[in-house]
C-alpha positions as CSV (number, residue, x, y, z in Angstrom):
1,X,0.0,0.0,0.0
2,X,2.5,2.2,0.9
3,X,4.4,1.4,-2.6
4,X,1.0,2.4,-4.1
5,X,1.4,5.9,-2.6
6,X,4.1,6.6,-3.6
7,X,4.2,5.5,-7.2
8,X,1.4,7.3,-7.6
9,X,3.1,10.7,-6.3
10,X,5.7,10.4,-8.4
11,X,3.6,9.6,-11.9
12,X,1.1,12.6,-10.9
13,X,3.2,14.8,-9.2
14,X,2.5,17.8,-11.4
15,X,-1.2,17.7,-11.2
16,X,-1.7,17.3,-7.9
17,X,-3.1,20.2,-5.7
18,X,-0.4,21.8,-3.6
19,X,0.5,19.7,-0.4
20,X,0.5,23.2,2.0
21,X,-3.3,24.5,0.7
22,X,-4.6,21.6,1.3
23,X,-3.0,20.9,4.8
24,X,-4.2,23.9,5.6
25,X,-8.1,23.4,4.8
26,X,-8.0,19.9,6.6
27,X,-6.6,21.9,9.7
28,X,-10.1,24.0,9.2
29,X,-12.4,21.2,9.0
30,X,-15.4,21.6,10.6
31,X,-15.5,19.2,13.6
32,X,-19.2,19.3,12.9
33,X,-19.6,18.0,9.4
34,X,-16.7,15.5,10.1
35,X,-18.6,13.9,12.6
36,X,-21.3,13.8,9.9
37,X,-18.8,11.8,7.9
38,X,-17.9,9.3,10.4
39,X,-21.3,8.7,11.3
40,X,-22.3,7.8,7.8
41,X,-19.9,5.8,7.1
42,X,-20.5,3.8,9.8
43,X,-24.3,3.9,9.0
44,X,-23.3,2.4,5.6
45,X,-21.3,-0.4,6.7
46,X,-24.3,-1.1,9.7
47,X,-26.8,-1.5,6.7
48,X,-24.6,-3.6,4.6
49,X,-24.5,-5.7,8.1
50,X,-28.2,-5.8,8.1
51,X,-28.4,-7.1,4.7
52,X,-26.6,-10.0,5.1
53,X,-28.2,-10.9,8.7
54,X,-31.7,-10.5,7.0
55,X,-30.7,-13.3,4.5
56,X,-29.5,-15.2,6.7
57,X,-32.7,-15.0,8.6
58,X,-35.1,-15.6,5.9
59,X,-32.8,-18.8,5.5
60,X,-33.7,-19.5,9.1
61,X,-30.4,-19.0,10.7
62,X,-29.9,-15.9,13.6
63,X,-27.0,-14.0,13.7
64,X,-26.6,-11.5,15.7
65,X,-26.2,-7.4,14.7
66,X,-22.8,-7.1,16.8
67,X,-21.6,-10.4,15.1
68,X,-22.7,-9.6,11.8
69,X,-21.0,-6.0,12.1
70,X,-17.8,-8.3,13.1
71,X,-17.8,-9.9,10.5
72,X,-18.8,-7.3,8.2
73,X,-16.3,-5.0,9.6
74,X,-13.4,-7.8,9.2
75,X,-14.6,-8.8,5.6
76,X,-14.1,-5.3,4.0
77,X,-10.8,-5.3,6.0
78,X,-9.6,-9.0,4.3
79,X,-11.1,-7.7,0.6
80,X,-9.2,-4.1,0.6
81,X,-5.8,-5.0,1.9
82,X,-4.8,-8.3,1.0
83,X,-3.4,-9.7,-2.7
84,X,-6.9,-11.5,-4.1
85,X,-8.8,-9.9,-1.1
86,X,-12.2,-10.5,-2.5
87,X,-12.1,-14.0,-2.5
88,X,-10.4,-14.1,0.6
89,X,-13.5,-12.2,2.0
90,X,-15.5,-14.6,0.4
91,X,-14.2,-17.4,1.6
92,X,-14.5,-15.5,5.1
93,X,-17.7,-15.0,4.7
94,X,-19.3,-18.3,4.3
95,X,-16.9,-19.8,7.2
96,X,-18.6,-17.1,9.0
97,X,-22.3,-18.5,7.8
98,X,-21.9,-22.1,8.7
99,X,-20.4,-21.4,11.8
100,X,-23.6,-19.3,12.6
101,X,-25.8,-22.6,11.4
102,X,-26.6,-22.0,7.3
103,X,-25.8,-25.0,5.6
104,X,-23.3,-24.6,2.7
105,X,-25.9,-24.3,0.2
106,X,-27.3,-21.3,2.1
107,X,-24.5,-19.8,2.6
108,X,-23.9,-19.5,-0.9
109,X,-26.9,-18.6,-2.0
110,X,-26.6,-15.4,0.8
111,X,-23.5,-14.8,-0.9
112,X,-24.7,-14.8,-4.3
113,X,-27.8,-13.2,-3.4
114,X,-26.6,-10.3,-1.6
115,X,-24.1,-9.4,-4.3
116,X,-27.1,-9.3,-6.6
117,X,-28.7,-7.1,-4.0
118,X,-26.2,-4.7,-3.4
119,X,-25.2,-4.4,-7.5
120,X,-28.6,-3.6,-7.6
121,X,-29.2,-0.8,-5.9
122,X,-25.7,0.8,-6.4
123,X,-27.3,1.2,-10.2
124,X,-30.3,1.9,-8.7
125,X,-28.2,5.1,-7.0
126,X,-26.5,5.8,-10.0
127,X,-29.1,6.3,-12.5
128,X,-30.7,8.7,-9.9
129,X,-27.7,10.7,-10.0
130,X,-27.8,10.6,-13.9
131,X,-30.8,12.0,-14.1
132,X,-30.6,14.4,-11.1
133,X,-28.0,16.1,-12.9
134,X,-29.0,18.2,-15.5
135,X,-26.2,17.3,-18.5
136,X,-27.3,13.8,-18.6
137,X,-31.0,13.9,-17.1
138,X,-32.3,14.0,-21.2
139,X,-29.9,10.9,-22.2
140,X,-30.9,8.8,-18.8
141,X,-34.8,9.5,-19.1
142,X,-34.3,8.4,-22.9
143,X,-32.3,5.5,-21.7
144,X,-34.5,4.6,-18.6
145,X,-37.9,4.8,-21.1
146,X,-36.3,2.5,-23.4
147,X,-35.9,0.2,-21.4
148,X,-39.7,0.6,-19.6
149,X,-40.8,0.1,-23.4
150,X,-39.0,-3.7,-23.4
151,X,-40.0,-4.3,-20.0
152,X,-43.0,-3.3,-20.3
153,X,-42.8,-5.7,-24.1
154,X,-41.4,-8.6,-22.1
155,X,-44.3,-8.4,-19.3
156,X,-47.1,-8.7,-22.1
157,X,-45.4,-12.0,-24.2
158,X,-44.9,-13.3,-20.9
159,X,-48.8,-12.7,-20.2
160,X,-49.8,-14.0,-23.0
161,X,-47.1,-16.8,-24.0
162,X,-45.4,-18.0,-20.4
163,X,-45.7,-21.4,-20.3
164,X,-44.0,-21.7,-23.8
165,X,-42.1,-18.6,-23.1
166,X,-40.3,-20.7,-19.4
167,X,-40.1,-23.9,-21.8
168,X,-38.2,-21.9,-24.8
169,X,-36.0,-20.3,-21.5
170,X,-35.4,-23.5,-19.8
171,X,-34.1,-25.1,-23.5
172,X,-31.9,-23.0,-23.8
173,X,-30.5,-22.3,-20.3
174,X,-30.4,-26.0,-19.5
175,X,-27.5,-26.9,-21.5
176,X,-25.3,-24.3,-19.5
177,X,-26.7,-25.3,-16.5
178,X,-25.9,-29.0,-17.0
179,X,-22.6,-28.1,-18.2
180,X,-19.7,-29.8,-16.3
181,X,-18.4,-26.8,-14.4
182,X,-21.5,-24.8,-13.8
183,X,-23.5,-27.9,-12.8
184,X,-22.4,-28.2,-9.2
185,X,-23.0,-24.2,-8.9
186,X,-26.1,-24.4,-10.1
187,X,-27.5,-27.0,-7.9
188,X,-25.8,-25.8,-5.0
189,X,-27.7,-22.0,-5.7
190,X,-31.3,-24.0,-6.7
191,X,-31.1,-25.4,-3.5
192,X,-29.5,-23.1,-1.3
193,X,-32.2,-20.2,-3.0
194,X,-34.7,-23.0,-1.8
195,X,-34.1,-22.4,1.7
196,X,-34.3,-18.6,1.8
197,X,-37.9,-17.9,2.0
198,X,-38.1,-14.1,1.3
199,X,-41.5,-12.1,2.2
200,X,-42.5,-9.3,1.3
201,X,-41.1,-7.3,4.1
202,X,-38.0,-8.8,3.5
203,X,-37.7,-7.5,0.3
204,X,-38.9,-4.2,1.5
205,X,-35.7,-4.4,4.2
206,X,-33.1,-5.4,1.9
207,X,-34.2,-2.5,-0.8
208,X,-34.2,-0.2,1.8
209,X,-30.8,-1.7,3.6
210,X,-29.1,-1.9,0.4
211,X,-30.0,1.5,-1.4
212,X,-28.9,3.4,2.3
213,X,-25.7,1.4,2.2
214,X,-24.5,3.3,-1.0
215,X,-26.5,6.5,0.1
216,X,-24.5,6.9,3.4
217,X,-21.3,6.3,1.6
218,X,-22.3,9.3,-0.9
219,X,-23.5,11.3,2.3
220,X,-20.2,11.0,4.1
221,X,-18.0,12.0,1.2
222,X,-20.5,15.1,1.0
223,X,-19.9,15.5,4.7
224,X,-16.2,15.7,4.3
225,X,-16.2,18.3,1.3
226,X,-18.6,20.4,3.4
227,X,-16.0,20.8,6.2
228,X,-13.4,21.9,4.1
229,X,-16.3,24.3,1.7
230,X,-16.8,22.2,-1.1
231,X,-20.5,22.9,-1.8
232,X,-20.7,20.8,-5.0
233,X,-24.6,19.9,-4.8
234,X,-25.4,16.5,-4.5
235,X,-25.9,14.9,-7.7
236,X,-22.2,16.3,-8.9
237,X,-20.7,14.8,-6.0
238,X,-22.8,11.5,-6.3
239,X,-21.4,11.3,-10.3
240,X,-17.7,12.4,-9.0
241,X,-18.2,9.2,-6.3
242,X,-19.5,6.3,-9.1
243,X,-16.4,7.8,-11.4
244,X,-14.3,6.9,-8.5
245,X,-15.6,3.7,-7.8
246,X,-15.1,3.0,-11.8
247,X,-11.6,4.0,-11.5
248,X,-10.6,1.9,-8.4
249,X,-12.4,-1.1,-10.4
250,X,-10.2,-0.5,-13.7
251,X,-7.1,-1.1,-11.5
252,X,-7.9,-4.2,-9.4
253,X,-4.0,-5.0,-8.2
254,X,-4.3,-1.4,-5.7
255,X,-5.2,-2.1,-2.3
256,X,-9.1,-0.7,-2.2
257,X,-8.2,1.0,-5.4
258,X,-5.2,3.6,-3.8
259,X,-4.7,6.3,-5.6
260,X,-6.6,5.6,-8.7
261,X,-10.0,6.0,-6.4
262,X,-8.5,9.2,-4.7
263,X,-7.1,10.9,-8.0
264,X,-10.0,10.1,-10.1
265,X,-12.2,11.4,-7.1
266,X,-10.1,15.1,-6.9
267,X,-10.1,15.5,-10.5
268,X,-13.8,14.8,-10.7
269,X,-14.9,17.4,-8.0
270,X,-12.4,20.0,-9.6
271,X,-14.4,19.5,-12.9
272,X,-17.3,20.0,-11.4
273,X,-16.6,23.6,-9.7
274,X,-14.3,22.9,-6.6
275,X,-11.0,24.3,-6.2
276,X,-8.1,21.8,-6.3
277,X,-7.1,21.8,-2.2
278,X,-10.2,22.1,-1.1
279,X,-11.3,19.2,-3.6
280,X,-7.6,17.2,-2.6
281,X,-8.7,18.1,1.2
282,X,-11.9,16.7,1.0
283,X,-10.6,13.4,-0.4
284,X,-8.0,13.0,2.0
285,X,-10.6,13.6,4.6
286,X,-13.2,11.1,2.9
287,X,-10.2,8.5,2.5
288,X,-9.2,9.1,5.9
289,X,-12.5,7.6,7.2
290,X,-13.8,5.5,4.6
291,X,-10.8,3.6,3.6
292,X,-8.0,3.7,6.6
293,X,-10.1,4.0,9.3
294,X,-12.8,1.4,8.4
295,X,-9.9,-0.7,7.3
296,X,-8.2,-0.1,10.7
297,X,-11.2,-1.1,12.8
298,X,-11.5,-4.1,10.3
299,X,-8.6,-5.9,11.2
300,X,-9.8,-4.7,15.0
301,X,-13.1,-6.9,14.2
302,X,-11.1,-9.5,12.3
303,X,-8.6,-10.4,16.0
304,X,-12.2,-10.4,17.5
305,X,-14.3,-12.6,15.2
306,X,-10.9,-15.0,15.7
307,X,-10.9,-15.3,19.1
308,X,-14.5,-15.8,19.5
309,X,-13.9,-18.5,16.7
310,X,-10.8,-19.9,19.0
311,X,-13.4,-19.9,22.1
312,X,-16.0,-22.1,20.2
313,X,-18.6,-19.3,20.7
314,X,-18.1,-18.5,24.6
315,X,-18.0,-14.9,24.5
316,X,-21.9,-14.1,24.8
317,X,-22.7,-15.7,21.2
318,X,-24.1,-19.0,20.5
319,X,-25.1,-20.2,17.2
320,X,-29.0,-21.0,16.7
321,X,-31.1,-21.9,14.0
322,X,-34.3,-20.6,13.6
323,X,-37.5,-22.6,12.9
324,X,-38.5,-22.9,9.3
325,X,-41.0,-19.7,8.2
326,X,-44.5,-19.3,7.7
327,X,-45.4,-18.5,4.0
328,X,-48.9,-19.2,4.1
């Protein structure tokens, strides 16, 4: 990580926003609106705790919210520092879920399903922003209305034609589905999505849970350019964030995307109408919380989730399984 920094000093040197302004705006924070920015961020990571532990529930397993934050804390920590983090986290993650009772099955299904989830309503956020904003609000509504139009196509043949419309779908799906390295995939997620019985409230929780995880995120980067007086409205800073994310993406061997997140970040609140040190302040600041210190309390939550592993579940926290739901 620290190889990461400074490569990327020395490659961008020229365009970066000079070291002393922004020192001196982060010494002027507001205390107020970094509190703000703490407290989101830690409202994000809480709802991306509550999705999982929903799933989990509608699967009929309990898990606690201070065990799922654990584990959700400790996950994020595996995923953004270590070489192949992601499936490390993975990995982590359903060790985690069949300690707390889901059989594997389940526990890849919650996997599975909650990345759908969360995918979901990050697009859901970003196609807000899109046509928030008032450059690309006539391209998204054209967009967003085609596809109503074929949805709204689709939901009529199925009307009309769905039984041979599932048969036509099931020919042609079967043969990838039977195939010799999706098969056992396949079966595992038929079965394990089987076992989660998902009501409507549920749905209405993890919509909700998933949609504030990414709006908390956007808050507390808003937070931290308010305390150093970026005023960028809402939907710029939103677009600045999902450019960010895209950056961080297109460079997968960076530790949580370091330095490509935090130079694509600057450059987009610069283009739209901040000053470079504020802009470079208000990253550092966002950073600062969202990355280092989430990361640092990770590995905090990781040394916990391993002793209470070590003590077989002594510390307070026993594994139960709940009783099969009600659909009727």
């Amino acid at each position: 990580m620290a190889g990461s920094v400074v490569v990327c000093l020395v490659v961008f040197h020229g365009d970066l926003p000079d070291p002393e302004a922004m020192w001196l705006a982060t010494l002027h924070a507001g205390p107020g609106w970094l509190a703000c920015a703490v407290l989101a961020q830690a409202a994000s990571m809480g709802m991306f705790a509550r999705v999982q532990r929903r799933l989990l529930r509608a699967g009929g397993v309990r898990m606690s919210l201070p065990r799922a934050l654990r584990m959700t804390y400790a996950g994020n920590a595996l995923s953004a520092t270590l070489p192949a983090g992601p499936a490390i986290s993975t990995a982590f993650n359903f060790r985690q879920y069949r300690r707390a009772g889901a059989p594997p099955r389940l526990a890849t299904a919650v996997i599975m399903l909650g990345g759908v989830i969360m995918t979901g309503a990050y697009a859901v956020v970003g196609l807000a922003a899109l046509v928030a904003a008032p450059g690309s609000r006539a391209l998204a509504v054209t967009g967003l209305a085609v596809l109503a139009v074929g949805a709204g196509v689709c939901a009529v043949v199925a009307w009309r034609h769905g039984a041979s419309l599932a048969r036509l779908t099931r020919r042609l799906v079967r043969p990838v589905l039977r195939h010799r390295l999706a098969a056992p995939y396949a079966e595992r997620l038929r079965e394990g999505g089987a076992g989660l019985r998902l009501r409507p409230s549920d749905w209405a929780m993890l919509t909700l849970a998933s949609l504030s995880n990414w709006i908390f995120d956007i808050l507390s980067l808003a937070a931290a350019g308010r305390a150093v007086g970026v005023h960028t409205a809402l939907y710029s800073i939103t677009l600045a964030y999902f450019a960010a994310q895209a950056a961080g993406a297109l460079v997968p061997l960076l530790p949580g995307g370091l330095g490509a997140m935090e130079g694509s970040l600057a450059a987009s609140l610069v283009a739209f109408g901040a000053l470079a040190a504020p802009a470079g302040a208000a990253v550092a600041l966002y950073r600062l919380v969202s990355f280092w210190g989430v990361v640092g309390v990770g590995w905090l939550a990781w040394l916990a989730v391993k002793a209470d592993d070590q003590d077989g579940g002594r510390n307070g926290e026993r594994d139960r399984t709940l009783p099969a739901l009600d659909t009727a």
